[in-house]
N, C-alpha and C positions, 0 to 999 in steps of 0.2 A: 687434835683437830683445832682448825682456827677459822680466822672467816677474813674473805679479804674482796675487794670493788670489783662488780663485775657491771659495765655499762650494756647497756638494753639500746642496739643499735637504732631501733628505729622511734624511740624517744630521745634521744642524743641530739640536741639541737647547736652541737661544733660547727656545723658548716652555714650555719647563720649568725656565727661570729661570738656565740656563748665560750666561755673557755673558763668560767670560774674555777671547775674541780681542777685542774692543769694548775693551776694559779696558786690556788691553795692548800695543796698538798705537802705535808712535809715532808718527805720526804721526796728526794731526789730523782728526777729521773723514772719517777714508779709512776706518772699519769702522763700520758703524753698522748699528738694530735695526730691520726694515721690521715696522713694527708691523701690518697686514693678515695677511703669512704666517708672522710670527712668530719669522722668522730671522734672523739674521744677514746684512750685506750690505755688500759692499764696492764703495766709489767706485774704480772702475778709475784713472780721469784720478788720481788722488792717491798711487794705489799706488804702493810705491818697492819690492817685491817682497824685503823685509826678511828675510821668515818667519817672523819671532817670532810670529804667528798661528797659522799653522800648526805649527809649535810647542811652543805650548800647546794649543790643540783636542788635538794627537794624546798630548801629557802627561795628558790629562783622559781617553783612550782614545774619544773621541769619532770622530777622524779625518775629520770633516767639510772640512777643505778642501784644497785642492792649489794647486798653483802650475800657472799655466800660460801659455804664452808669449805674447807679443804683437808681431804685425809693429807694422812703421817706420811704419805709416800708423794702428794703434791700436785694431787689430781682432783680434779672441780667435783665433788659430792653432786650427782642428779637432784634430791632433795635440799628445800635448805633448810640447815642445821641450825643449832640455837645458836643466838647470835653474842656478840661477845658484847661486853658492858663498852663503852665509849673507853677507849684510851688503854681495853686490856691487853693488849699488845705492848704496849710500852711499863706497864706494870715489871718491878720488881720480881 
């Protein structure tokens, strides 16, 4: 199990021109702006469950997203799961 961003659409404030999490994400390509709903969105399959997104959203007092876990097979856990230490994703 791991944990990875999942944006709270109607705390997403993308379409009044916030875009820090997009911004600061390092990784590639995994936070991007669904230009239809005007939020923010994250490619799960890319997630490394960082949190520097989340973050920043809650630096910005937004609080728009959360982490939350992901079984072995890649499907969003209903509960959320303990969460991972900052950066255990990229750990060793």
């Amino acid at each position: 199990m791991y944990n990875v961003a999942l944006v709270t659409e109607e705390k997403c404030v993308a379409k009044k021109g916030c875009r820090l999490c997009i911004m600061y994400c390092p990784e590639a390509n995994t936070l991007d702006l669904d230009t239809e709903k005007m939020i923010a969105e994250v490619i799960i399959d890319r997630c490394k469950g960082c949190e520097l997104c989340k973050v920043v959203c809650d630096a910005a007092k937004h609080e728009a997203i959360e982490m939350v876990a992901v079984n072995s097979d890649g499907t969003l856990m209903e509960k959320a799961g303990e969460s991972a230490e900052l950066g255990q994703a990229y750990s060793g």
